[in-house]
PQR file with spaces between the fields and no chain letter, atoms N, CA, C, O and H, PARSE charges and radii, in Angstrom:
ATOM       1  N    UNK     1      12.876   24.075  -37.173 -0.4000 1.5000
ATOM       2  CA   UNK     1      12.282   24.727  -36.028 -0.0000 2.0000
ATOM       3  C    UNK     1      10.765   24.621  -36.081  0.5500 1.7000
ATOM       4  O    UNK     1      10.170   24.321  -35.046 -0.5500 1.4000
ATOM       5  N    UNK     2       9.907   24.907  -37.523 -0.4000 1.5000
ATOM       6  CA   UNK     2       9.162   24.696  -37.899 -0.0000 2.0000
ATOM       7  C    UNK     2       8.718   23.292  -37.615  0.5500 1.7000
ATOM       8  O    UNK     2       7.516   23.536  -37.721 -0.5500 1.4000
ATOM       9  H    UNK     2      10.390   25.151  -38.364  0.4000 1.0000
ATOM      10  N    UNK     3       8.751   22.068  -37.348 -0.4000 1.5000
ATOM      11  CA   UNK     3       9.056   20.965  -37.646 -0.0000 2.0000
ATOM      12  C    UNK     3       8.470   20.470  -35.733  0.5500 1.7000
ATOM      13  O    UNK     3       7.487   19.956  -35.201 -0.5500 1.4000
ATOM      14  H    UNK     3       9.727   21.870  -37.262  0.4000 1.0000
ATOM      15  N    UNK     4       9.887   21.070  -35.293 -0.4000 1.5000
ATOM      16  CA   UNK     4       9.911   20.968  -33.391 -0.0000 2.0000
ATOM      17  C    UNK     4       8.702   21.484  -32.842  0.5500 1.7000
ATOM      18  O    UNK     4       8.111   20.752  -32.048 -0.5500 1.4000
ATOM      19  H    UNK     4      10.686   21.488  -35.725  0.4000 1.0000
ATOM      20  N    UNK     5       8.006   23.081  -33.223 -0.4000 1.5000
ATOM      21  CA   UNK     5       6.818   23.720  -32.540 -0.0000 2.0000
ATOM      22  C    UNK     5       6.130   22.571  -32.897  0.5500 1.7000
ATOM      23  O    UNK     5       5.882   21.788  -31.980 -0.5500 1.4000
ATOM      24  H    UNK     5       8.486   23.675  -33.869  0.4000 1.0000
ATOM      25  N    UNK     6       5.722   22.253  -34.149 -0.4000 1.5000
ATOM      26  CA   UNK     6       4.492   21.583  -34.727 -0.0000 2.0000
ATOM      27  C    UNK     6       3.953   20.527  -33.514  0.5500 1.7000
ATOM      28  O    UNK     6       2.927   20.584  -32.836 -0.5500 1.4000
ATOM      29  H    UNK     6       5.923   22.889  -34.894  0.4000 1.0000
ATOM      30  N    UNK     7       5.262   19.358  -33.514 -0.4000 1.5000
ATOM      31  CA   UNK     7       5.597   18.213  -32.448 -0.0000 2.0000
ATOM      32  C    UNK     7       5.369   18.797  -30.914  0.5500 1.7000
ATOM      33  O    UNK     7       4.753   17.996  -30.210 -0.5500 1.4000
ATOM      34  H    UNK     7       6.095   19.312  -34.064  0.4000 1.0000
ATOM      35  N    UNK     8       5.638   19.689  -30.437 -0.4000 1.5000
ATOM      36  CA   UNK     8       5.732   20.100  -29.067 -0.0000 2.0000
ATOM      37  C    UNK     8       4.229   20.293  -29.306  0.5500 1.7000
ATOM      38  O    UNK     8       3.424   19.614  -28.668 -0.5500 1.4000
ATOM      39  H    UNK     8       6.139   20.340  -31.009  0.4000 1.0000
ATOM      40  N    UNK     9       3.827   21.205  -30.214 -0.4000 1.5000
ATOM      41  CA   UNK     9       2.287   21.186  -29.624 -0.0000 2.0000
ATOM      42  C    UNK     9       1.465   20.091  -29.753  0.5500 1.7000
ATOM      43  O    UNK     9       0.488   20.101  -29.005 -0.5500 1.4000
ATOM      44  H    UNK     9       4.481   21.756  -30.733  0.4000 1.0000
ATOM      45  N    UNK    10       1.577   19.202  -30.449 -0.4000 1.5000
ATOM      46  CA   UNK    10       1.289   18.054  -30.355 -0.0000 2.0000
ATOM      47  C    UNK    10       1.142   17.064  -29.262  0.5500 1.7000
ATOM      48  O    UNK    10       0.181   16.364  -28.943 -0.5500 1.4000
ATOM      49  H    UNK    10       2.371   19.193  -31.057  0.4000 1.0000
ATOM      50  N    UNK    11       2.443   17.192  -28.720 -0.4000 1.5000
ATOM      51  CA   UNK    11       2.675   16.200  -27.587 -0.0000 2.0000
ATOM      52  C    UNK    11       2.046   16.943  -26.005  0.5500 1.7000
ATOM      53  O    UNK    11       1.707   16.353  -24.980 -0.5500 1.4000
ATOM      54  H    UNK    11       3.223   17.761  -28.979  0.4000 1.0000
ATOM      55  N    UNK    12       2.058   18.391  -26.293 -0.4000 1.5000
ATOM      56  CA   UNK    12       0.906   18.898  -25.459 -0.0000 2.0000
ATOM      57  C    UNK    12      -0.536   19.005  -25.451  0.5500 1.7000
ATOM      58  O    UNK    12      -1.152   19.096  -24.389 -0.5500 1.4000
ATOM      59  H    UNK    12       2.333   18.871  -27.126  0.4000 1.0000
ATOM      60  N    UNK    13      -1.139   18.999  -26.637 -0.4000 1.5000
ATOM      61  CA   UNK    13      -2.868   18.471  -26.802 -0.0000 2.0000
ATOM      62  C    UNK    13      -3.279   16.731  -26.149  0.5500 1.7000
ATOM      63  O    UNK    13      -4.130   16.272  -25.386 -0.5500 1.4000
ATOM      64  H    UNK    13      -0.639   18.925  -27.500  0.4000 1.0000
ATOM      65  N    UNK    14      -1.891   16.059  -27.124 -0.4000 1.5000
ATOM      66  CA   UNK    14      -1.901   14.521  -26.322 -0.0000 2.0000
ATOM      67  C    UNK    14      -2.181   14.467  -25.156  0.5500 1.7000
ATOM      68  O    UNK    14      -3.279   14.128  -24.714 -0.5500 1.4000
ATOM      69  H    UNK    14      -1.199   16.432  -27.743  0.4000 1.0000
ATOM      70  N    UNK    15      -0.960   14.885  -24.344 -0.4000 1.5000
ATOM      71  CA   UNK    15      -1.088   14.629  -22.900 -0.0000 2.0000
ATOM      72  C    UNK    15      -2.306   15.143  -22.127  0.5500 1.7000
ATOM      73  O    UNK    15      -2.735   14.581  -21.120 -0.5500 1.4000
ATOM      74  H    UNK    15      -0.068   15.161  -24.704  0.4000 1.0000
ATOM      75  N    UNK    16      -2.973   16.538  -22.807 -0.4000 1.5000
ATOM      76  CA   UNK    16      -3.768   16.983  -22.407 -0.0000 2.0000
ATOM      77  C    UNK    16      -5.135   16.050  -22.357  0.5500 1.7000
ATOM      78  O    UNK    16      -5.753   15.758  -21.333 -0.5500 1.4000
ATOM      79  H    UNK    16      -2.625   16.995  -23.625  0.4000 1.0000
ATOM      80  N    UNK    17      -5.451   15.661  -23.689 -0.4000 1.5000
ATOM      81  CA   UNK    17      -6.119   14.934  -24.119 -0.0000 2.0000
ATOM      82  C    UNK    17      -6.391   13.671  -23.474  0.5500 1.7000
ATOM      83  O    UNK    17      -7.525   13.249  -23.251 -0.5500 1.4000
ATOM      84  H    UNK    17      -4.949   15.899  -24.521  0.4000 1.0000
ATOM      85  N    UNK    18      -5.183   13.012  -23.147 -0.4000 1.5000
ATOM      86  CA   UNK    18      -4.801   11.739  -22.568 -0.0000 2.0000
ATOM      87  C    UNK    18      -5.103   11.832  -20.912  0.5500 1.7000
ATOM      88  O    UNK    18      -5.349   10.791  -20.302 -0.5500 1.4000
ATOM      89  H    UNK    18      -4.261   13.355  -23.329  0.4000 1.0000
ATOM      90  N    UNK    19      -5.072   13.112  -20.224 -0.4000 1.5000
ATOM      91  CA   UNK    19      -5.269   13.204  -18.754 -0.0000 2.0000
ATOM      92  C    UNK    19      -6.333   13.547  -18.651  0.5500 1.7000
ATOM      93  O    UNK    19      -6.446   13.756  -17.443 -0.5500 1.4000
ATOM      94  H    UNK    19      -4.872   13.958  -20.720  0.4000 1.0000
ATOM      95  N    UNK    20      -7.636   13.856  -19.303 -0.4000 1.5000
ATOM      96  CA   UNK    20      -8.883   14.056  -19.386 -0.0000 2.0000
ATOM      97  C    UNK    20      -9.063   12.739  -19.557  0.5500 1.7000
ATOM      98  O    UNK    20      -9.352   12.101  -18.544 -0.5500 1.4000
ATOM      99  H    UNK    20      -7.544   13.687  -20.284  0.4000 1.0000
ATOM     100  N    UNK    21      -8.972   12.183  -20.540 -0.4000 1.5000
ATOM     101  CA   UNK    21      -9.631   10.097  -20.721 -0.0000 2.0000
ATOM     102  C    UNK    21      -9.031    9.797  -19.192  0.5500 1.7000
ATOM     103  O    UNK    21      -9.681    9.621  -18.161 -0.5500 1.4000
ATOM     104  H    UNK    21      -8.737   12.701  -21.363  0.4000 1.0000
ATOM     105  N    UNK    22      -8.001    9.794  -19.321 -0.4000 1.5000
ATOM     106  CA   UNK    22      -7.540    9.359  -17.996 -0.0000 2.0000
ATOM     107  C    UNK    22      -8.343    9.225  -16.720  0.5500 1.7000
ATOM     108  O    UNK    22      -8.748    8.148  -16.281 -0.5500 1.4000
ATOM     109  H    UNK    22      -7.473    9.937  -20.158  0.4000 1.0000
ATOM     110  N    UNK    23      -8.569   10.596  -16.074 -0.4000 1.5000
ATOM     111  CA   UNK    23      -8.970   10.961  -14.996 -0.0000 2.0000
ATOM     112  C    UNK    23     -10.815   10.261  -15.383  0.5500 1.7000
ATOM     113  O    UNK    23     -11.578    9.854  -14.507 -0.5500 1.4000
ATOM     114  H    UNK    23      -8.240   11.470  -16.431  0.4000 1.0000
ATOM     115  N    UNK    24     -10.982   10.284  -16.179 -0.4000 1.5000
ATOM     116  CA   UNK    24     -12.511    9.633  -16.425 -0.0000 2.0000
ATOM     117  C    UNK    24     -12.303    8.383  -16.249  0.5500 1.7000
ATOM     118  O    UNK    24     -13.022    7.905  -15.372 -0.5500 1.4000
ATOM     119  H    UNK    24     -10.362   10.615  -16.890  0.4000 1.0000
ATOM     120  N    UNK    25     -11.279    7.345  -16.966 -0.4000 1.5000
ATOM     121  CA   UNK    25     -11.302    6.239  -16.765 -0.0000 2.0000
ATOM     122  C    UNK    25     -11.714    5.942  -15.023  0.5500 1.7000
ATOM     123  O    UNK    25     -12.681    5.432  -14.456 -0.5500 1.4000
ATOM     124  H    UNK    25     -10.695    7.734  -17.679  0.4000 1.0000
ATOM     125  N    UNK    26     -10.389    6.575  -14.558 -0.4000 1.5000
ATOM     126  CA   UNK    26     -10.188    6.276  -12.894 -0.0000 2.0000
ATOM     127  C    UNK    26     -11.610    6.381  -12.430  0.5500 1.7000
ATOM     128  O    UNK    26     -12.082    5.424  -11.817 -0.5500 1.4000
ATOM     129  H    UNK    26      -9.604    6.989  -15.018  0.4000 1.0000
ATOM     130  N    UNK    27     -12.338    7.438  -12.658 -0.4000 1.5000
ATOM     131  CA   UNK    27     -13.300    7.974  -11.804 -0.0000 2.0000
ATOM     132  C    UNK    27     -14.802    6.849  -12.239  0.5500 1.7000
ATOM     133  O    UNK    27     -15.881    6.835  -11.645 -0.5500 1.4000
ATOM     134  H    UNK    27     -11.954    8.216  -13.156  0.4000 1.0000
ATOM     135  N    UNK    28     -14.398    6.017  -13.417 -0.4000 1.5000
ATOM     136  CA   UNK    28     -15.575    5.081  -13.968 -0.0000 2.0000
ATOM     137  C    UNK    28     -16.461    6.072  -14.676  0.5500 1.7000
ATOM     138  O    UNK    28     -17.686    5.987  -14.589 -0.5500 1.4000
ATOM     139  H    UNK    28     -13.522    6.029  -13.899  0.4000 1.0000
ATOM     140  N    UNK    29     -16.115    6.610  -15.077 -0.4000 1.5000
ATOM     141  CA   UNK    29     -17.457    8.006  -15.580 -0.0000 2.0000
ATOM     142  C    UNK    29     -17.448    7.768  -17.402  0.5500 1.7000
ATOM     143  O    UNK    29     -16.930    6.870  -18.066 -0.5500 1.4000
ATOM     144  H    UNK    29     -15.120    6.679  -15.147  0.4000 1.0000
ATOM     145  N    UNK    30     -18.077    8.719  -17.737 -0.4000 1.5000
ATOM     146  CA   UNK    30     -18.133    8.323  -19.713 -0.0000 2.0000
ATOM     147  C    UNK    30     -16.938    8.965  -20.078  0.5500 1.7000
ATOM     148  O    UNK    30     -16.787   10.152  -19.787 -0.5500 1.4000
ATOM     149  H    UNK    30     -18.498    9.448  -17.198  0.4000 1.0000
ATOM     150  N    UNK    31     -15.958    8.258  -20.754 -0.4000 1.5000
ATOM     151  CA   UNK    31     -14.583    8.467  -21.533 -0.0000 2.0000
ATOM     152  C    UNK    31     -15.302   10.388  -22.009  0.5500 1.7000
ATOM     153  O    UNK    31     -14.189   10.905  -22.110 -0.5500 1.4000
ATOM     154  H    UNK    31     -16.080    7.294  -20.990  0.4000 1.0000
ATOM     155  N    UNK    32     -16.039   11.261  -22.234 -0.4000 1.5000
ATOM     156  CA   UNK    32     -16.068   12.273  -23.018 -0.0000 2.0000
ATOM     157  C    UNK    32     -16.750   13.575  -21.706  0.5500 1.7000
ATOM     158  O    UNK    32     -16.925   14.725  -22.111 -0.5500 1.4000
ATOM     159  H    UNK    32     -16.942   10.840  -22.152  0.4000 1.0000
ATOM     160  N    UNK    33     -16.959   13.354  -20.743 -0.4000 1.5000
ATOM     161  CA   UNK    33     -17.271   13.740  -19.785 -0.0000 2.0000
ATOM     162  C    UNK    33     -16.777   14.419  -18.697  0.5500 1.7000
ATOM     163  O    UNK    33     -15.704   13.967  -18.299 -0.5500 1.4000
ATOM     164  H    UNK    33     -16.817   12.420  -20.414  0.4000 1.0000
ATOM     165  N    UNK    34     -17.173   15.277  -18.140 -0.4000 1.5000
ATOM     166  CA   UNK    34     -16.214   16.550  -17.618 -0.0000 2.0000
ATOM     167  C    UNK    34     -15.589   15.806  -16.239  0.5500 1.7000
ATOM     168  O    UNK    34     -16.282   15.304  -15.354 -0.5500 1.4000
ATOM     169  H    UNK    34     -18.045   15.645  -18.463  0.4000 1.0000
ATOM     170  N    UNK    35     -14.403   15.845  -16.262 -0.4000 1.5000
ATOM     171  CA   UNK    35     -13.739   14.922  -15.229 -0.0000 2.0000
ATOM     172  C    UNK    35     -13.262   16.234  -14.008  0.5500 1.7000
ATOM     173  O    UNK    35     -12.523   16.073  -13.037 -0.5500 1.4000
ATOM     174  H    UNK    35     -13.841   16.252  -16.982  0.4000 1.0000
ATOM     175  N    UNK    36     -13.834   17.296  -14.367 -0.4000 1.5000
ATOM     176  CA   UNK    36     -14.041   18.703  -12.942 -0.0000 2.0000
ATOM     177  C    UNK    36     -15.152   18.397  -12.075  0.5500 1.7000
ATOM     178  O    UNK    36     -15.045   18.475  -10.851 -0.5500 1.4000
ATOM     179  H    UNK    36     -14.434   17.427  -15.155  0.4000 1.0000
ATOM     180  N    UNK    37     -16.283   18.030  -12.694 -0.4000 1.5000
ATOM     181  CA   UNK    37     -17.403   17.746  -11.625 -0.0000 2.0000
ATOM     182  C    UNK    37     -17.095   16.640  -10.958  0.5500 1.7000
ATOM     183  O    UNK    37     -16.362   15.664  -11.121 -0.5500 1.4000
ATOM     184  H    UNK    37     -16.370   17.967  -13.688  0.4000 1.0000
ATOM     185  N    UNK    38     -18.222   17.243   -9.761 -0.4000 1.5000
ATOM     186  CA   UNK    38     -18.041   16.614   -8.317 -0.0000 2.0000
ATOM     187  C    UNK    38     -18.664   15.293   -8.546  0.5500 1.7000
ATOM     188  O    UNK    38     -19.866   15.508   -8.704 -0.5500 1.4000
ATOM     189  H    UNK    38     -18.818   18.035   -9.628  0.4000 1.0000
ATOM     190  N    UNK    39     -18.321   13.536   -8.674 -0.4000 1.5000
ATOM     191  CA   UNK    39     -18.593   12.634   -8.210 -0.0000 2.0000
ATOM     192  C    UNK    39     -18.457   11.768   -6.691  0.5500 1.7000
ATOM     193  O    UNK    39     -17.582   12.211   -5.946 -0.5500 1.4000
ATOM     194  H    UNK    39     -17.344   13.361   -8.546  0.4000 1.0000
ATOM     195  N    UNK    40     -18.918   11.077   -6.396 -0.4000 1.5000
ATOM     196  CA   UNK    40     -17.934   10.348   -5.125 -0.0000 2.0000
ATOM     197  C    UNK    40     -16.730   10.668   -4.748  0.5500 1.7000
ATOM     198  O    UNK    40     -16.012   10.951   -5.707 -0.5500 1.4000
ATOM     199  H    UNK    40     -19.628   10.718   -7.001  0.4000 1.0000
ATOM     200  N    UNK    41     -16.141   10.747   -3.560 -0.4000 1.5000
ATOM     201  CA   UNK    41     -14.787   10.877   -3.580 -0.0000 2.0000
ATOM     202  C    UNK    41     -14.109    9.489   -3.441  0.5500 1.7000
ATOM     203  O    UNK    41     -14.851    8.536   -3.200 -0.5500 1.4000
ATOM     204  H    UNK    41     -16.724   10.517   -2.781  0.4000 1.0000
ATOM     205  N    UNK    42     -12.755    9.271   -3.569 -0.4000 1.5000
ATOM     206  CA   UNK    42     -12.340    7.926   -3.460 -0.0000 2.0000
ATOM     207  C    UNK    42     -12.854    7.280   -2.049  0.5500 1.7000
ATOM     208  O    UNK    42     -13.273    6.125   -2.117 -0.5500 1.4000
ATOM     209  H    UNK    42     -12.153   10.045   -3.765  0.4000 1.0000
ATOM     210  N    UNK    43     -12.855    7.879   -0.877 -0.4000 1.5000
ATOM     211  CA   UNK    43     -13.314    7.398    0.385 -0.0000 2.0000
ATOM     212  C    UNK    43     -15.174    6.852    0.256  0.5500 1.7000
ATOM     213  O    UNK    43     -15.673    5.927    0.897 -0.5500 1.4000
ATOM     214  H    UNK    43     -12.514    8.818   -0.822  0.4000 1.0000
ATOM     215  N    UNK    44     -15.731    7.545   -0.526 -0.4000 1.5000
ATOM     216  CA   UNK    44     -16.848    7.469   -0.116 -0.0000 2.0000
ATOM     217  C    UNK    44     -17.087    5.998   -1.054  0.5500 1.7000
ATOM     218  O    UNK    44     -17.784    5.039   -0.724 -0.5500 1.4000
ATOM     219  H    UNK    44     -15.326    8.296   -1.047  0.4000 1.0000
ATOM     220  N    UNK    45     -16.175    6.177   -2.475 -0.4000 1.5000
ATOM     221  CA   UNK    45     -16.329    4.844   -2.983 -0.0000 2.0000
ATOM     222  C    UNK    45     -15.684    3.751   -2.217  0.5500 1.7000
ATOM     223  O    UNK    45     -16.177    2.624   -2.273 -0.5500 1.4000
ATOM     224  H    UNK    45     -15.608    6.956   -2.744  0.4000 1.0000
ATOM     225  N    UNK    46     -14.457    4.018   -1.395 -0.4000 1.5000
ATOM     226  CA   UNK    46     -14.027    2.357   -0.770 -0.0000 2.0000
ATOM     227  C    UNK    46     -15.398    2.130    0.226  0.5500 1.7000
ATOM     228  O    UNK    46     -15.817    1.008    0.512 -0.5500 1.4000
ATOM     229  H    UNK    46     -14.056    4.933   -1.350  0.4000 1.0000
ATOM     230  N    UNK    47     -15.894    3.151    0.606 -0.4000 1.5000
ATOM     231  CA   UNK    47     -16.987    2.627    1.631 -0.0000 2.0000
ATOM     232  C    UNK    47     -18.381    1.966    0.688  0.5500 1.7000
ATOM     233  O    UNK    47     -19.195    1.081    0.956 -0.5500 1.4000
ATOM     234  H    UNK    47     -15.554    4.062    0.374  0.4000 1.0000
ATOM     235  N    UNK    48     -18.225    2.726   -0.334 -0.4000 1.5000
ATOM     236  CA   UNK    48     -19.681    2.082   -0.684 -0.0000 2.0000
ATOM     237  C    UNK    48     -19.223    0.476   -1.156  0.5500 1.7000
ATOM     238  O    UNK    48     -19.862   -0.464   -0.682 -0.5500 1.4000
ATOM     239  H    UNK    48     -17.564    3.445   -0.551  0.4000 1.0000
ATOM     240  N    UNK    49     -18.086    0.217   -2.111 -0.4000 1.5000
ATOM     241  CA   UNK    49     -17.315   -0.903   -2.702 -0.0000 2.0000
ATOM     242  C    UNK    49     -17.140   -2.488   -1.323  0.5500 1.7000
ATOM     243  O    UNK    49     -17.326   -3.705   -1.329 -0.5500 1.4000
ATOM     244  H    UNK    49     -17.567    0.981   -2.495  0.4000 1.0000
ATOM     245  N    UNK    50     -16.596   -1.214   -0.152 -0.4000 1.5000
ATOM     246  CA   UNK    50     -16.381   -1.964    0.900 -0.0000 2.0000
ATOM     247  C    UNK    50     -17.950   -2.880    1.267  0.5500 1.7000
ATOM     248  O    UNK    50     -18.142   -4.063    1.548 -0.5500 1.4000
ATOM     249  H    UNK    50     -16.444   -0.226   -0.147  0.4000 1.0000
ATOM     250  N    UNK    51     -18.937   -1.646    1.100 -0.4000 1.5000
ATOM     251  CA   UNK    51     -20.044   -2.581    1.975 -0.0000 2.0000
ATOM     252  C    UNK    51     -20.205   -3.628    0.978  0.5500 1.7000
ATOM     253  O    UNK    51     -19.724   -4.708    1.319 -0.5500 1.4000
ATOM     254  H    UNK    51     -18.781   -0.685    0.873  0.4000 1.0000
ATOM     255  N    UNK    52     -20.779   -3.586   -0.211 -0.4000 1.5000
ATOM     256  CA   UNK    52     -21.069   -4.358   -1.161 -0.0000 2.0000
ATOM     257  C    UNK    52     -19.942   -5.743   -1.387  0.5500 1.7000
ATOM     258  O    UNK    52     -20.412   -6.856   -1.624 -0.5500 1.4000
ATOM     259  H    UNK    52     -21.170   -2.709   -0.488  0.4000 1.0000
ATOM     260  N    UNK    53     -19.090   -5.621   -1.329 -0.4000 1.5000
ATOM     261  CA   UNK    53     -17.811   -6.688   -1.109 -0.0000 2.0000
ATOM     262  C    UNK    53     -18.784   -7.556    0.315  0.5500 1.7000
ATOM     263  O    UNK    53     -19.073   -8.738    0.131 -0.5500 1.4000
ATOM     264  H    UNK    53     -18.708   -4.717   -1.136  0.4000 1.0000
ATOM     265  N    UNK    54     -19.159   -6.963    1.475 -0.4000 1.5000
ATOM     266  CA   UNK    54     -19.374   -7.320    2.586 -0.0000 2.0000
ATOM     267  C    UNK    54     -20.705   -7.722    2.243  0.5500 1.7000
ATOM     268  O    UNK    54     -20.807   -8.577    3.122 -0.5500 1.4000
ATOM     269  H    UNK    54     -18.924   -6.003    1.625  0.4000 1.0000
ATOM     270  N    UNK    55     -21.447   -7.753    1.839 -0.4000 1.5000
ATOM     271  CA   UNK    55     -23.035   -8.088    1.723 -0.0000 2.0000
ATOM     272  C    UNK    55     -22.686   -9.358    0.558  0.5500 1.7000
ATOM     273  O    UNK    55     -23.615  -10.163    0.622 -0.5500 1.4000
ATOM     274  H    UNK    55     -21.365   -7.059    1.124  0.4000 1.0000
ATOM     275  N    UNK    56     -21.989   -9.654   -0.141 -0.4000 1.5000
ATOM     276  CA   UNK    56     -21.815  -10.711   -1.389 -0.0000 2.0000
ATOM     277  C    UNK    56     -21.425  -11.718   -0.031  0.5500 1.7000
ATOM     278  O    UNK    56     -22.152  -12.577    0.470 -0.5500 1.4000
ATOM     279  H    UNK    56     -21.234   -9.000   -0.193  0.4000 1.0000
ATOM     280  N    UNK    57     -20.252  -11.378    0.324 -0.4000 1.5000
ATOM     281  CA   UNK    57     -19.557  -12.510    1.025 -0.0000 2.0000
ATOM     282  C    UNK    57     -20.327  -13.011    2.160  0.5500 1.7000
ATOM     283  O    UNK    57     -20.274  -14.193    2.500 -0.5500 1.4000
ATOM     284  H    UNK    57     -19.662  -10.680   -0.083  0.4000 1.0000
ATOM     285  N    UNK    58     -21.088  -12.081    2.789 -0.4000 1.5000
ATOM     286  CA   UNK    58     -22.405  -12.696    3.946 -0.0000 2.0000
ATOM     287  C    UNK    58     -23.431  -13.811    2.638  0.5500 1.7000
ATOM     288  O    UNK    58     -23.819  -14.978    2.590 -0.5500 1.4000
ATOM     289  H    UNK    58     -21.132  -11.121    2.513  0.4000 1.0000
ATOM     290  N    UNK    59     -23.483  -12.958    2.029 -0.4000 1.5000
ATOM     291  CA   UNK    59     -25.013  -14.206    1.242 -0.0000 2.0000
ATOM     292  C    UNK    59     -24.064  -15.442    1.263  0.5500 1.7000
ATOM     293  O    UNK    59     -24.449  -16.439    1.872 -0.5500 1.4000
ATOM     294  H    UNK    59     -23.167  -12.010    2.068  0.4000 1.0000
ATOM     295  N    UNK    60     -22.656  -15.450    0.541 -0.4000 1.5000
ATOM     296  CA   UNK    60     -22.050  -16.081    0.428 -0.0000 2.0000
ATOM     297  C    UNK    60     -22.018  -17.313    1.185  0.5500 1.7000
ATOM     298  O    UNK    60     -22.385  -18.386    0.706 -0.5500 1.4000
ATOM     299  H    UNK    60     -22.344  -14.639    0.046  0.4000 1.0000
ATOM     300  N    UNK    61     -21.591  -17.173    2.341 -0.4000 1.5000
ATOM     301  CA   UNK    61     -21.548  -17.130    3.552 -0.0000 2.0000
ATOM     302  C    UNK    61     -22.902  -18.026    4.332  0.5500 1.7000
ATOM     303  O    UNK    61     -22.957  -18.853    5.242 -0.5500 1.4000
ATOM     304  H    UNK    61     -21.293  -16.302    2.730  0.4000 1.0000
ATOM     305  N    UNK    62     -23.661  -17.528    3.658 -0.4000 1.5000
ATOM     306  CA   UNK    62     -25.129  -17.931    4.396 -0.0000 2.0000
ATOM     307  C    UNK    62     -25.475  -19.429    3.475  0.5500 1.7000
ATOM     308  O    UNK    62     -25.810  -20.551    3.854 -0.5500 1.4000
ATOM     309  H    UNK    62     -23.616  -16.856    2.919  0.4000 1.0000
ATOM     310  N    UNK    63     -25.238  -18.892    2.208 -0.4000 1.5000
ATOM     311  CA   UNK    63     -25.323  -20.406    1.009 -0.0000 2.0000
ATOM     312  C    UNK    63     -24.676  -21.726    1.545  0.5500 1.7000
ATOM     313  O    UNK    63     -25.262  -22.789    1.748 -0.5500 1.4000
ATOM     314  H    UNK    63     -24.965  -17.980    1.900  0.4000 1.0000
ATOM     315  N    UNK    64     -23.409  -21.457    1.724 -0.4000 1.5000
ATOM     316  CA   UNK    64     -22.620  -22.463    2.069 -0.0000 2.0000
ATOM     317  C    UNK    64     -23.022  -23.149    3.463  0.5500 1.7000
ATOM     318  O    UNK    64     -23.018  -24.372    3.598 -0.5500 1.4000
ATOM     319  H    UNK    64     -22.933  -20.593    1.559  0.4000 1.0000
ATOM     320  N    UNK    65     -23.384  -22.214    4.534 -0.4000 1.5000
ATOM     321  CA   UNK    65     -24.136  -22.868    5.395 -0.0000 2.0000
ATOM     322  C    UNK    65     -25.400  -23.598    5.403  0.5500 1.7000
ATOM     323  O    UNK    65     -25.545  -24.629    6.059 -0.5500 1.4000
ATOM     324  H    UNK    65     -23.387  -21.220    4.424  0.4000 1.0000
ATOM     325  N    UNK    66     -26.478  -22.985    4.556 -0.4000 1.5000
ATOM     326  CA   UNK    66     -27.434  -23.874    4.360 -0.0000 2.0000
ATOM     327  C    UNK    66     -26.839  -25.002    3.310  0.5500 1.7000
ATOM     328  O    UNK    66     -27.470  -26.021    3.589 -0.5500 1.4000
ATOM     329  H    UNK    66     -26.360  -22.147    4.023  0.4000 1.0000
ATOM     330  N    UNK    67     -26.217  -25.207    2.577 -0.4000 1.5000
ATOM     331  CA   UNK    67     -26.125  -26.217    1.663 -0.0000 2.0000
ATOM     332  C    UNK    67     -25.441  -27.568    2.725  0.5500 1.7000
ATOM     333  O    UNK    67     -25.943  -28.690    2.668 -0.5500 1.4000
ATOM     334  H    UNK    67     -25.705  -24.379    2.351  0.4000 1.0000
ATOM     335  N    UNK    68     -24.266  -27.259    3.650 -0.4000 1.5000
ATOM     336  CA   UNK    68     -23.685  -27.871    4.491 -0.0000 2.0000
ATOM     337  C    UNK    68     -24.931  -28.394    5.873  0.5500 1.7000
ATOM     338  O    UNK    68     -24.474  -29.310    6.557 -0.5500 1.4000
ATOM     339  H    UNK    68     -23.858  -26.347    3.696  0.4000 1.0000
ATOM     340  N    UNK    69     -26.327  -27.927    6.290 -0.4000 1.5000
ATOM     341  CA   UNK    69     -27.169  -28.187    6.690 -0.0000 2.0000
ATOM     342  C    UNK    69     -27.917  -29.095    6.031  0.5500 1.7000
ATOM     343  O    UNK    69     -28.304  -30.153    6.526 -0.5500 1.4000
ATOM     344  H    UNK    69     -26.698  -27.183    5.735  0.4000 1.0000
ATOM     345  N    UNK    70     -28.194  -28.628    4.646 -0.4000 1.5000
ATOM     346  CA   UNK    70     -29.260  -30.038    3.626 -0.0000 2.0000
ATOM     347  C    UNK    70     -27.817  -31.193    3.440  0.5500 1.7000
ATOM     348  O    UNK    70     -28.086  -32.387    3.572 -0.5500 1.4000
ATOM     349  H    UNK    70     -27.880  -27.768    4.244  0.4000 1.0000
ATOM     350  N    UNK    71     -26.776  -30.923    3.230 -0.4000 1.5000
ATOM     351  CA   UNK    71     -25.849  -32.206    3.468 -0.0000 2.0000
ATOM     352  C    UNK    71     -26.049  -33.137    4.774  0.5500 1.7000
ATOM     353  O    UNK    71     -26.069  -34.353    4.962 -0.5500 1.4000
ATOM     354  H    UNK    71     -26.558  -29.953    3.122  0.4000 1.0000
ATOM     355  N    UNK    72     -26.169  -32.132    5.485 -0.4000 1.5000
ATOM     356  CA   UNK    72     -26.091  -33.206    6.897 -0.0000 2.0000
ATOM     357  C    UNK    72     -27.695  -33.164    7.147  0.5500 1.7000
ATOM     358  O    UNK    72     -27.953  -33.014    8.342 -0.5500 1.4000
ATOM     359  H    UNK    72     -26.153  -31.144    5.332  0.4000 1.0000
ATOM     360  N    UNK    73     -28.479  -33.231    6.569 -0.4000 1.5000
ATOM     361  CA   UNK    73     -29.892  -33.673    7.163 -0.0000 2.0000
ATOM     362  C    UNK    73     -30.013  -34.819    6.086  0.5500 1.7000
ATOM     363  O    UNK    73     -30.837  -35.703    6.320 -0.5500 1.4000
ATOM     364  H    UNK    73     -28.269  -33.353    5.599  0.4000 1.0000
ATOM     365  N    UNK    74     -29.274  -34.886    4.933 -0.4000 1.5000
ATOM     366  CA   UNK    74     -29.505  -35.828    4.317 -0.0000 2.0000
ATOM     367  C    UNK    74     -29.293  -37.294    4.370  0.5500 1.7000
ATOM     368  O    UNK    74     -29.716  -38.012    3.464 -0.5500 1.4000
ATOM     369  H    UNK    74     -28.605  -34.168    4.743  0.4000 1.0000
């Protein structure tokens, strides 16, 4: 019986333990860091992620056109 508590509390600090790293991982924050405070919310990150995705693929975008311009002036 002695044996079972020991293990049960165990496997409850773990999980505990394990959903704190956790929730930090997700959130990108420091693995030891209070994963209660207020960061970004997921919306505000697809928007910020979103624009930045959108500003790469314009430069992107813009490269390939000038390079396809010095091709054909050449």
């Amino acid at each position: 019986m002695k044996v079972l508590k020991i293990m049960l509390f165990g496997i409850v600090i773990g999980m505990a333990i394990g959903l704190w790293i956790g929730v930090n991982i997700g959130r990108e924050m420091p693995l030891t860091s209070n994963p209660f405070s207020y960061h970004e919310s997921l919306q505000e990150k697809l928007k910020r992620v979103g624009g930045e995705t959108l500003e790469k693929s314009g430069r992107a975008l813009e490269k390939t056109g000038q390079d396809l311009q010095d091709k054909l002036n050449k």
